[in-house]
BAROFI-667962 format. One line per field, with one value per residue (C-alpha): residue number from 1; residue in three letters; x, y, z. Coordinates in Angstrom, 3 decimals, always signed. Layout:
! BAROFI-667962
num <- NUM, ...
residuo <- ALA, ...
c1 <- X, ...
c2 <- Y, ...
c3 <- Z, ...
! end
This chain:
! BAROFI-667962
num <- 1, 2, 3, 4, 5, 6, 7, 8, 9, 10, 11, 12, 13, 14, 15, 16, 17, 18, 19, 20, 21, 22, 23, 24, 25, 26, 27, 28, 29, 30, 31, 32, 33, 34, 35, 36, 37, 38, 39, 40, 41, 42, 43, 44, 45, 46, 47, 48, 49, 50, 51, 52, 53, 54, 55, 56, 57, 58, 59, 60, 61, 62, 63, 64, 65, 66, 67, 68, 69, 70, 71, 72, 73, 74, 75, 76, 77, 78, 79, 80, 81, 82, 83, 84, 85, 86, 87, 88, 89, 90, 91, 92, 93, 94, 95, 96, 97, 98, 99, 100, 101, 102, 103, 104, 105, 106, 107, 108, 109, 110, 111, 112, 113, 114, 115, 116, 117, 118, 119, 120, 121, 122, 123, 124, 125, 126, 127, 128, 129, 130, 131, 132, 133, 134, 135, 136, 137, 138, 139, 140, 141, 142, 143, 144, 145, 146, 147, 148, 149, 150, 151, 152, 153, 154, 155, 156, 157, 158, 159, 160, 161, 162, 163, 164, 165, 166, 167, 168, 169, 170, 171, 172, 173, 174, 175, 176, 177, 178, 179, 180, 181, 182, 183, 184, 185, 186, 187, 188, 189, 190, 191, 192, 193, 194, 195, 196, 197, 198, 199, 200, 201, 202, 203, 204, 205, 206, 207, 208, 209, 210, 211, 212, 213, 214, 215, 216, 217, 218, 219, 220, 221, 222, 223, 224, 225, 226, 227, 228, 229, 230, 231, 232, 233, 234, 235, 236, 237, 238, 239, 240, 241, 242, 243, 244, 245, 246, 247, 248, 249, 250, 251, 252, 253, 254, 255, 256, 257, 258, 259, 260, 261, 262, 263, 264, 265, 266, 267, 268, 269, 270, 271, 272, 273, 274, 275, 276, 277, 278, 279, 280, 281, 282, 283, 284, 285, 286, 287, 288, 289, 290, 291, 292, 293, 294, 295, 296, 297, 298, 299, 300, 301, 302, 303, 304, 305, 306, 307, 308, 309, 310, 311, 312, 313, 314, 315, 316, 317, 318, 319, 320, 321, 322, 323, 324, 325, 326, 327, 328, 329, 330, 331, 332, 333, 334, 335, 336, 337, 338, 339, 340, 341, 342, 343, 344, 345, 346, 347, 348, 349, 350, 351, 352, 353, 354, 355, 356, 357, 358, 359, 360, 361, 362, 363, 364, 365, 366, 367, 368, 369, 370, 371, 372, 373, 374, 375, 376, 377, 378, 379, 380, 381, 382, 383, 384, 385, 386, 387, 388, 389, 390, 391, 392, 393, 394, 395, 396, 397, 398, 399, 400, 401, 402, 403, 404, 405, 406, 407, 408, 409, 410, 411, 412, 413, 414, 415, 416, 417, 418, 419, 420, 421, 422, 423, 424, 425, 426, 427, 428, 429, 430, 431, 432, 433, 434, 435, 436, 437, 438, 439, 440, 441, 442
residuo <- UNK, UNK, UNK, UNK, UNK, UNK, UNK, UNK, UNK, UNK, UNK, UNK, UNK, UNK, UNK, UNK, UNK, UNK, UNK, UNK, UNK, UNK, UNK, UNK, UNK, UNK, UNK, UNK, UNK, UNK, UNK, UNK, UNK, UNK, UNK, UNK, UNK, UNK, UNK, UNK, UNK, UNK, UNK, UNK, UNK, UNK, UNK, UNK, UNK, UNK, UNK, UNK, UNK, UNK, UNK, UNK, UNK, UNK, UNK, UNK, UNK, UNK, UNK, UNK, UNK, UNK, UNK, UNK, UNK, UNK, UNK, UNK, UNK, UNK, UNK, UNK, UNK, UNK, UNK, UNK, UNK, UNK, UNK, UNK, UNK, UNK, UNK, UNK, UNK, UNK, UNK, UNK, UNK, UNK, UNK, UNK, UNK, UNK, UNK, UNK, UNK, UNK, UNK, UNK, UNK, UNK, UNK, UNK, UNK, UNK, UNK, UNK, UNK, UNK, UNK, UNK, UNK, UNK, UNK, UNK, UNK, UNK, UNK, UNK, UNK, UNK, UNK, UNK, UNK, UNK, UNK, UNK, UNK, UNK, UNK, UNK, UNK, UNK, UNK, UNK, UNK, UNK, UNK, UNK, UNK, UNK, UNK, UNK, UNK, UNK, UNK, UNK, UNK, UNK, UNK, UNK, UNK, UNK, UNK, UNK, UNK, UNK, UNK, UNK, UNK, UNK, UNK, UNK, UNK, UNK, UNK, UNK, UNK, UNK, UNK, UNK, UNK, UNK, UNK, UNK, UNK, UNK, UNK, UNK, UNK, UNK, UNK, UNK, UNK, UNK, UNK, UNK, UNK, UNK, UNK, UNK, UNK, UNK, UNK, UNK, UNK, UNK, UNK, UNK, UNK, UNK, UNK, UNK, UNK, UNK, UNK, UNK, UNK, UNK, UNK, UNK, UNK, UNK, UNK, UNK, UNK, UNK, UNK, UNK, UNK, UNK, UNK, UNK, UNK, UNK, UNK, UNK, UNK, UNK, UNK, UNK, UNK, UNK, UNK, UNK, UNK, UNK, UNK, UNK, UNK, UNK, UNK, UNK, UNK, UNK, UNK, UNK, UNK, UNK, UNK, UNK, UNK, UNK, UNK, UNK, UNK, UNK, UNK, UNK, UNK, UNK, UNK, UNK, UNK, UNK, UNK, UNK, UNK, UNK, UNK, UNK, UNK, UNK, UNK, UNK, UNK, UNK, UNK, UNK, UNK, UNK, UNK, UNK, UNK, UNK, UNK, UNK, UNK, UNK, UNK, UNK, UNK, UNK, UNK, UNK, UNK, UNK, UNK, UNK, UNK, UNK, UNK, UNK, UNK, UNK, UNK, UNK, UNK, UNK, UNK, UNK, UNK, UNK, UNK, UNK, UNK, UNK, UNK, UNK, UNK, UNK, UNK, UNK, UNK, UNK, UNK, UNK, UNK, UNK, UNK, UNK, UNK, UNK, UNK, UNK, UNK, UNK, UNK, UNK, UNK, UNK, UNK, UNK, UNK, UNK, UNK, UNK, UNK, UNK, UNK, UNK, UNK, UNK, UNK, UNK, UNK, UNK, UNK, UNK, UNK, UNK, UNK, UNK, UNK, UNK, UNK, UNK, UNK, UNK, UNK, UNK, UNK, UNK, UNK, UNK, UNK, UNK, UNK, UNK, UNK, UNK, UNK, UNK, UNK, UNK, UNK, UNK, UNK, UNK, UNK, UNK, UNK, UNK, UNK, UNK, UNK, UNK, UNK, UNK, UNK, UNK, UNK, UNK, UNK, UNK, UNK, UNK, UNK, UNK, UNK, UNK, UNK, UNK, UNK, UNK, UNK, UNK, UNK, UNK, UNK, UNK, UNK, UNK, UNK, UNK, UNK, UNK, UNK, UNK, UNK, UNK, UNK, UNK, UNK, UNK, UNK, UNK
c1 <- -52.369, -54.919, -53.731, -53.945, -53.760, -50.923, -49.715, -47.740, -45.706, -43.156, -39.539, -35.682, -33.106, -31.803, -34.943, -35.936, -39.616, -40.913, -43.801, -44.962, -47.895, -50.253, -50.581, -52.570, -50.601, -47.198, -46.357, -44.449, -41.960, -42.546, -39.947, -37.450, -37.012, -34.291, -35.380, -32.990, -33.251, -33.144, -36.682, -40.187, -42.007, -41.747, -43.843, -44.354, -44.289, -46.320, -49.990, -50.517, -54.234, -53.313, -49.953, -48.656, -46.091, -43.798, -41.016, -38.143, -39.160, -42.808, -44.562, -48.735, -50.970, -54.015, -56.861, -57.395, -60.971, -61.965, -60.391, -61.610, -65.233, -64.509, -63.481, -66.733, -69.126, -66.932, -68.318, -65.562, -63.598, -60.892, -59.276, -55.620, -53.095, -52.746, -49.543, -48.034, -48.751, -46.830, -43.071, -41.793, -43.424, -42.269, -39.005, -39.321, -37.483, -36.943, -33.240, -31.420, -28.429, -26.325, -23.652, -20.528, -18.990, -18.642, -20.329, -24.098, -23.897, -26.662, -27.999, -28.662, -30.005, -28.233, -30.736, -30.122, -30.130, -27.013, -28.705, -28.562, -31.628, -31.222, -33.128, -32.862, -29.860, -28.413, -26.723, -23.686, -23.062, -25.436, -29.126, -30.630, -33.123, -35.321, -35.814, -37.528, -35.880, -34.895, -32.191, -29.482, -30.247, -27.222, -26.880, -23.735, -23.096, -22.003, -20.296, -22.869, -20.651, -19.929, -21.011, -19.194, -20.302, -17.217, -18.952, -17.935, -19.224, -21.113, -23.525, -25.332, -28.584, -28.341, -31.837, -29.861, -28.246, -30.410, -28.539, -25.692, -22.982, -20.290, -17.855, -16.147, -13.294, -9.931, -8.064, -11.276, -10.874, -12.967, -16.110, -15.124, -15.043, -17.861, -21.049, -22.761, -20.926, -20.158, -23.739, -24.409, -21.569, -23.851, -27.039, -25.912, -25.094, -28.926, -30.027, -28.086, -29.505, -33.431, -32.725, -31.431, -33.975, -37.264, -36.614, -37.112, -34.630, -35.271, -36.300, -37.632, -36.189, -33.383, -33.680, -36.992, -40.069, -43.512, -46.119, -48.239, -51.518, -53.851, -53.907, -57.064, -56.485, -56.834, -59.150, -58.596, -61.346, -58.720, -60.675, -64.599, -64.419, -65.583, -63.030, -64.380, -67.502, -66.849, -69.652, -69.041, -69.263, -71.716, -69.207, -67.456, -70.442, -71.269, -74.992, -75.713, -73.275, -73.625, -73.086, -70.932, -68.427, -67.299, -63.464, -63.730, -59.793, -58.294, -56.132, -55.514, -52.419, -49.089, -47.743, -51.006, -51.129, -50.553, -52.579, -55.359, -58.772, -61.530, -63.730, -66.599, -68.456, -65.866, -66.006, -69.123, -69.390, -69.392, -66.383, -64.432, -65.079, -64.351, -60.941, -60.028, -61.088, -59.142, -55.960, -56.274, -54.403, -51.350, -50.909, -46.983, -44.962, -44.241, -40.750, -38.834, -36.595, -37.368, -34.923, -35.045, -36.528, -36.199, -38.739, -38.271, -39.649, -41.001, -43.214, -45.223, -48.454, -48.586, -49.206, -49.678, -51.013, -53.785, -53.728, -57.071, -57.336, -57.948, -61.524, -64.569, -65.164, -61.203, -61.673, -64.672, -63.049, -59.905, -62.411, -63.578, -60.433, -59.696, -63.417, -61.659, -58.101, -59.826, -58.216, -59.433, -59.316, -56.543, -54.657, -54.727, -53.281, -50.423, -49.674, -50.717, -48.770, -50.813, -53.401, -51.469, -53.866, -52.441, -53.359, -53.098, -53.463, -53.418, -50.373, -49.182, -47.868, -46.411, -44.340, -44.331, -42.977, -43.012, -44.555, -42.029, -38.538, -36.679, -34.673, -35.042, -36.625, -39.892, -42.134, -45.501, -47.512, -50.648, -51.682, -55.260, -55.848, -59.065, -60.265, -61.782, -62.191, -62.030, -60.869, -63.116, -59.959, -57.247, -56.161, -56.122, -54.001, -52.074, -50.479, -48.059, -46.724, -50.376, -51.497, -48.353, -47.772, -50.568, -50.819, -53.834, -55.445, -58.083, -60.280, -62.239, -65.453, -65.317, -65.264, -64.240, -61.190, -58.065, -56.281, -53.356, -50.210, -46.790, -45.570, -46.032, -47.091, -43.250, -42.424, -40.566, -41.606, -43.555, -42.765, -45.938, -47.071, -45.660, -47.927, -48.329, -50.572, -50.936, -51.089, -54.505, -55.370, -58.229, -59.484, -58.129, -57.785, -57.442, -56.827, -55.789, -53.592, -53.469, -50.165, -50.189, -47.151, -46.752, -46.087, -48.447, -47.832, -46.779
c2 <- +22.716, +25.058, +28.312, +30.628, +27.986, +27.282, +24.173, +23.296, +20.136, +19.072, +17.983, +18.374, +19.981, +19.469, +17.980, +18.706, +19.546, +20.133, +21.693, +20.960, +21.984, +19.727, +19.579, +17.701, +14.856, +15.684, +17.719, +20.515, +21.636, +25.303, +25.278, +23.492, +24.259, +22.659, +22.999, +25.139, +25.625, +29.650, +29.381, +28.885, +30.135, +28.758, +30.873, +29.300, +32.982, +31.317, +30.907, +27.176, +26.183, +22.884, +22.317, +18.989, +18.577, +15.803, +14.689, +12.096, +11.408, +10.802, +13.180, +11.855, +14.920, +15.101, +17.009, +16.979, +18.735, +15.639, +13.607, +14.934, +15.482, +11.093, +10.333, +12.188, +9.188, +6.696, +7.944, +9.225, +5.815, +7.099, +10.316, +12.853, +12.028, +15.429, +17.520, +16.529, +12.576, +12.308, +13.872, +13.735, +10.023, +10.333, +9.750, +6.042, +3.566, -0.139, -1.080, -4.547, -5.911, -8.250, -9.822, -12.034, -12.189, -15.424, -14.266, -13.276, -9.311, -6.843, -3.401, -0.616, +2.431, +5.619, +8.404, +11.888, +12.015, +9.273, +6.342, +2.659, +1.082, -2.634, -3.051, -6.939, -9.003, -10.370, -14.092, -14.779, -15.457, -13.064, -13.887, -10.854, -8.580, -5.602, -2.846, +0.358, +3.195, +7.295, +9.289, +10.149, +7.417, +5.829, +1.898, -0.011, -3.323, -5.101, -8.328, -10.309, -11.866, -10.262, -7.592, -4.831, -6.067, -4.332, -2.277, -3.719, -1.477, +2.513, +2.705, +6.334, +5.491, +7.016, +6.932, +6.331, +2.736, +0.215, -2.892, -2.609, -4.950, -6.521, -7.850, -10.433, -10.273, -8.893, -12.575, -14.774, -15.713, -18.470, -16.458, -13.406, -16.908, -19.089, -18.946, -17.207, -13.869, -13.792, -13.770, -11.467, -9.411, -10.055, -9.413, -6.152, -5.436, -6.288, -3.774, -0.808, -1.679, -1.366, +1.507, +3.457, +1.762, +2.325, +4.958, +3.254, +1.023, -3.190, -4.034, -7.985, -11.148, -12.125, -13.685, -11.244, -13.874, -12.198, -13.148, -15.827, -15.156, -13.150, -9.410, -7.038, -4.257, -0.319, +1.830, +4.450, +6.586, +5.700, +6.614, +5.411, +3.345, -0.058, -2.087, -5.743, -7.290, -10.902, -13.017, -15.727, -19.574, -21.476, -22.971, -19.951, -17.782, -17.358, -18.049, -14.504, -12.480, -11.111, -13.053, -10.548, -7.745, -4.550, -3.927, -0.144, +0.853, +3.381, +4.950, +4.748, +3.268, +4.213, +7.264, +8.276, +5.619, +2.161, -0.820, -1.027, -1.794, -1.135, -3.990, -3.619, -6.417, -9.120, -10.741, -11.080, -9.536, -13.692, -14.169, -11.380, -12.849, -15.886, -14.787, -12.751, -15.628, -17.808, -15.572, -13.835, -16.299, -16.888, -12.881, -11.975, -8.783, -8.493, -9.179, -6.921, -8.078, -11.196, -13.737, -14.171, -10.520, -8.403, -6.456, -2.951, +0.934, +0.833, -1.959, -2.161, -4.406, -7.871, -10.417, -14.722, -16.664, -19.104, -22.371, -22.335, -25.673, -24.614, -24.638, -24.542, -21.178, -20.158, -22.610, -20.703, -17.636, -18.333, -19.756, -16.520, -14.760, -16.597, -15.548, -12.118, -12.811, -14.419, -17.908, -21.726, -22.635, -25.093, -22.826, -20.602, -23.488, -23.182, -19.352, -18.579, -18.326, -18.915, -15.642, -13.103, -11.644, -8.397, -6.248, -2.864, -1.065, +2.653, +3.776, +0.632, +1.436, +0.026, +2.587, +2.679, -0.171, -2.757, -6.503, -7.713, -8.401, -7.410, -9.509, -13.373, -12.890, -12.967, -13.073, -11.545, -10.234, -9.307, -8.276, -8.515, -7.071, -6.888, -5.371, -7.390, -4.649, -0.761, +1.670, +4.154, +6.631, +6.414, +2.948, +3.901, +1.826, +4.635, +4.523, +7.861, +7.261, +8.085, +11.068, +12.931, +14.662, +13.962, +10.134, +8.719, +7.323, +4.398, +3.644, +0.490, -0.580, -3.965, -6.863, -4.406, -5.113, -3.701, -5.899, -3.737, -5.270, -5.098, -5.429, -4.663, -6.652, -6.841, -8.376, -5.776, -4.763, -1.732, +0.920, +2.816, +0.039, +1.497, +1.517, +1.924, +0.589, +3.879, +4.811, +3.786, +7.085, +5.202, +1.784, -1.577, -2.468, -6.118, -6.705, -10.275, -10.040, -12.655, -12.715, -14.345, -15.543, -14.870, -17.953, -20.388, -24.127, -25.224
c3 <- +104.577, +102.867, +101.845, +104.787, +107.603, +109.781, +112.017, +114.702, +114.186, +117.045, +115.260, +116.066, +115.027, +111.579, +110.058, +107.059, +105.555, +101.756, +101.449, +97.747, +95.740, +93.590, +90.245, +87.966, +87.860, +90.170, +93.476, +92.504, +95.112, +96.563, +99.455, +101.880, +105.243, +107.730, +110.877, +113.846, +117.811, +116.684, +114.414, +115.361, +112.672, +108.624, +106.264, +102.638, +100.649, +97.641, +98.080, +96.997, +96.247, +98.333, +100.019, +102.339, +104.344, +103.714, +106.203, +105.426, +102.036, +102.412, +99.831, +99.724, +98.959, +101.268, +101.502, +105.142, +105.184, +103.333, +105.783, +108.542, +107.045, +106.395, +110.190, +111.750, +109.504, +111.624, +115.241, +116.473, +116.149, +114.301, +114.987, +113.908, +116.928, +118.854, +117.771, +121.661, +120.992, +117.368, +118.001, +114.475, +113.745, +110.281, +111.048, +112.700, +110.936, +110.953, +111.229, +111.533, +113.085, +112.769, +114.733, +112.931, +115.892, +118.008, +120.884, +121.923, +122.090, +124.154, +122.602, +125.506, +124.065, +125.216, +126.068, +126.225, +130.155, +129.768, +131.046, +129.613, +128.370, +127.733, +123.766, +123.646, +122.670, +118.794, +118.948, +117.295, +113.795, +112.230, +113.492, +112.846, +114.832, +113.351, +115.510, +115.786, +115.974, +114.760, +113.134, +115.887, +118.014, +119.669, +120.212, +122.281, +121.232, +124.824, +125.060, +126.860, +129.434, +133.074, +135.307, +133.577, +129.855, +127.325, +124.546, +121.240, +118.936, +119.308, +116.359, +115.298, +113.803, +110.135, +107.647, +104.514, +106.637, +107.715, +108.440, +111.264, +110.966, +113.481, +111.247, +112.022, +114.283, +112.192, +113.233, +112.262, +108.726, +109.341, +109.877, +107.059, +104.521, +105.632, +102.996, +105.547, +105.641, +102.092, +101.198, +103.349, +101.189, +98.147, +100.038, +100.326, +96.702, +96.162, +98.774, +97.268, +93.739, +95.128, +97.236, +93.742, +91.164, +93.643, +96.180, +99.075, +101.380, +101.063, +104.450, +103.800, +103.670, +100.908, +98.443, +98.220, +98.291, +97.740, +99.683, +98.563, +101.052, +99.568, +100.777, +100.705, +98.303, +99.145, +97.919, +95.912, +98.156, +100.585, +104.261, +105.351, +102.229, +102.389, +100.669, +100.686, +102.644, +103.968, +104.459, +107.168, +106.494, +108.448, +110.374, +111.252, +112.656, +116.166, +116.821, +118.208, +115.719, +112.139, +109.523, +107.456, +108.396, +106.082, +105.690, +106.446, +104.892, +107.145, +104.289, +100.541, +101.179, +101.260, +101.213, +102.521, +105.783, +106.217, +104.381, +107.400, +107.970, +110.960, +111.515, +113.584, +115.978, +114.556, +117.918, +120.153, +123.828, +125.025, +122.717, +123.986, +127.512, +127.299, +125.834, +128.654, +130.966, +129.621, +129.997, +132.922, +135.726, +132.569, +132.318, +132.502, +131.812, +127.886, +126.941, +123.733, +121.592, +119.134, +121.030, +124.677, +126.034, +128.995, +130.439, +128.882, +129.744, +126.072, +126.593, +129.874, +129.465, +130.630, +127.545, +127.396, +124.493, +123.796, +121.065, +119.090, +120.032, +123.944, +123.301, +121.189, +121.010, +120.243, +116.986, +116.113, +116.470, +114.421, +111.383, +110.962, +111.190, +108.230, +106.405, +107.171, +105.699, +102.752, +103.377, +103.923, +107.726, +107.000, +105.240, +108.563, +110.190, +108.713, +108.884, +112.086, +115.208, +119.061, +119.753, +121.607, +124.809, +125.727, +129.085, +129.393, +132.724, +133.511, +132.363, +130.701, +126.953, +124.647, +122.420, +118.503, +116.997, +113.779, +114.088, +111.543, +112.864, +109.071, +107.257, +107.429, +110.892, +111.658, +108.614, +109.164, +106.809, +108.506, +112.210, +113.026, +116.669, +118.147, +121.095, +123.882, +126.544, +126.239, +128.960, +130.108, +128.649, +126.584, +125.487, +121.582, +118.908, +116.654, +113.791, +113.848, +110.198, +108.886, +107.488, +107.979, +110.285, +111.773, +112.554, +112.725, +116.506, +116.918, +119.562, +118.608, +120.801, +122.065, +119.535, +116.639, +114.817, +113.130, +109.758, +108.912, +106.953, +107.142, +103.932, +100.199, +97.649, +96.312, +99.220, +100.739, +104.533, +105.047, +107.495, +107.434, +109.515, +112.497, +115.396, +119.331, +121.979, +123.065, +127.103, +129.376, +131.098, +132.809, +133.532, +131.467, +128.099, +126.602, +122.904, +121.046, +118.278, +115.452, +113.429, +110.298, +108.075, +104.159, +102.751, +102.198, +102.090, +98.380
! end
């Protein structure tokens, strides 16, 4: 905020904001301001040169007219969410759980209103499953057995605890003995020693592994700036499409925004067509949850997947997705899972959420989603953990691209890569998503 200016920012009772001025080489904290149902209006007193607002920890200085003056080069591709759109995004937050108990439990979220909303379900003996979620949230744990399922556990969703444990069962000594539990005692101890040395909770895998694909890195001119130019192999280029693309980054990384680039024309108009003809007559309601899913209120579209190998023009398209993620075709192979081919119709959503699943689950690295039909309004992909508290919206033409990553070099997973497939107002939209794994073969 510049000095004079004001904001409105929608939040909750009992957050907390700093508002901090920057120095030379710090932020210097000016005030603190919890927020109550009694208060509408938060003057800073002090008359900072350059101020931010920083909300559960997050403390990047921006200068917004910059910003701003960055996004207008970019066509109106790239745009702040509006104040209604980004309820207090900053406070999002990847959780786990995990279940030692002997039996498959299911997670229903319990609004405000009372109801039930079924989440997705954790199997026994501690497979784990990262989910999306905010401070004062509240989880039960059912027994996933019968009509009238008992609740095993009622779990308040707390920033400073990420992983949610069942123990196992007071009589089961087997289970509180076997290797399994007892590492996940000493997991644990690891946890609370990176949360105190860097700041920040350890969200990936244990032991930590850091990725071994390569990752594109962010500019320091952050926004607009062209981070890397790929040029396309031979036998990657389509005959009537470019033979290079810019990596436009959409941030300067965290704390600023996520670790995310806009591609333009990746994909040709014949390309994107051929896609969606291909998937149309396999289209099926998306599923949540990382096991077997349920149809859930905070995903809506309808989703199937395609095997490069289902023709020609897929394997084209995957070898230069791999130009793009700097890596051989072969080694693609290996990384990458089936093309996800999403569908979006008016209203269909699909609410802010991670691609990586936390812990040993899932491990992706990198998401790159691409647009293969735009709706005539609305349709955008945001990421509300951008720019706080702003959150940053992105409405790609057709055959344009977004690379974003989930997780830092260290390994750990990366929650500013929070993002939604935000609501179709009018018309349809149809993206692909390629998710790619960390590890390359040895």
């Amino acid at each position: 905020m510049a000095a004079g200016s004001s904001r409105a920012v929608d939040t909750h009772s009992g957050h907390v904001f700093k508002v901090a001025r920057k120095t030379e080489h710090s932020l210097e904290l000016v005030t603190l301001f919890s927020m109550t149902s009694d208060q509408d209006v938060y003057i800073v007193e002090s008359d900072p040169d350059e101020t931010v607002c920083m909300v559960d920890g997050c403390s990047g200085v921006t200068n917004y007219s910059e910003v701003i003056a960055k996004m207008g080069t970019l066509g109106g591709v790239v745009n702040f969410i509006s104040a209604s759109s980004a309820a207090s995004p900053e406070l999002q937050m990847a959780v786990q759980f995990r279940n030692f108990r002997k039996f498959k439990v299911d997670r229903y979220w319990a609004d405000p209103s009372g109801r039930e909303v079924f989440q997705g379900s954790v199997m026994p003996l501690a497979v784990e499953e990262g989910v999306t979620t905010y401070p004062g949230h509240i989880f039960l744990m059912k027994r996933a057995i019968g009509e009238n399922q008992e609740v095993v556990e009622r779990l308040e969703m707390n920033p400073a605890h990420r992983i949610y444990v069942l123990d196992p069962a007071p009589d089961d000594e087997e289970t509180f003995y076997s290797s399994k539990y007892q590492d996940h005692l000493v997991e644990m101890e690891f946890r609370a020693a990176y949360s105190t040395e860097r700041g920040l909770p350890w969200l990936g895998c244990y032991p930590p592994k850091a990725p071994t694909l390569p990752m594109v890195p962010m500019p320091q001119e952050g926004l607009g700036t062209v981070a890397r130019r790929v040029h396309f192999r031979e036998e990657s280029r389509a005959l009537d499409g470019p033979h290079y693309a810019d990596l436009l980054a959409l941030s300067s990384g965290p704390p600023q925004g996520t670790q995310a680039f806009l591609i333009d024309d990746l994909l040709t108009p014949s390309e994107c067509e051929h896609i969606q003809e291909l998937s149309l007559p396999h289209l099926r309601r998306a599923g949540v949850g990382s096991g077997p899913g349920r149809v859930a209120e905070t995903r809506t579209s309808d989703t199937t997947f395609l095997n490069r190998n289902r023709s020609p023009t897929l394997d084209l398209v995957h070898r230069r997705m791999a130009d793009v993620l700097g890596i051989s075709d072969t080694d693609l192979s290996f990384v990458a899972e089936d093309l996800q081919v999403v569908r979006y119709q008016e209203k269909q959503m699909y609410a802010p959420h991670f691609d990586f699943s936390g812990g040993n689950g899932i491990d992706r690295l990198a998401t790159l989603l691409v647009y293969l039909q735009t709706a005539e309004e609305g349709g955008g992909t945001s990421f509300p953990k951008a720019f706080p508290p702003h959150g940053l919206a992105l409405y790609p033409k057709r055959g344009s691209a977004i690379l974003f990553y989930s997780k830092l070099p260290d390994g750990n997973l990366d929650e500013m890569s929070a993002h939604s497939g935000m609501p179709v107002i009018k018309g349809t939209k149809m993206v692909c998503n390629l998710w790619v794994r960390s590890l390359l073969p040895r």
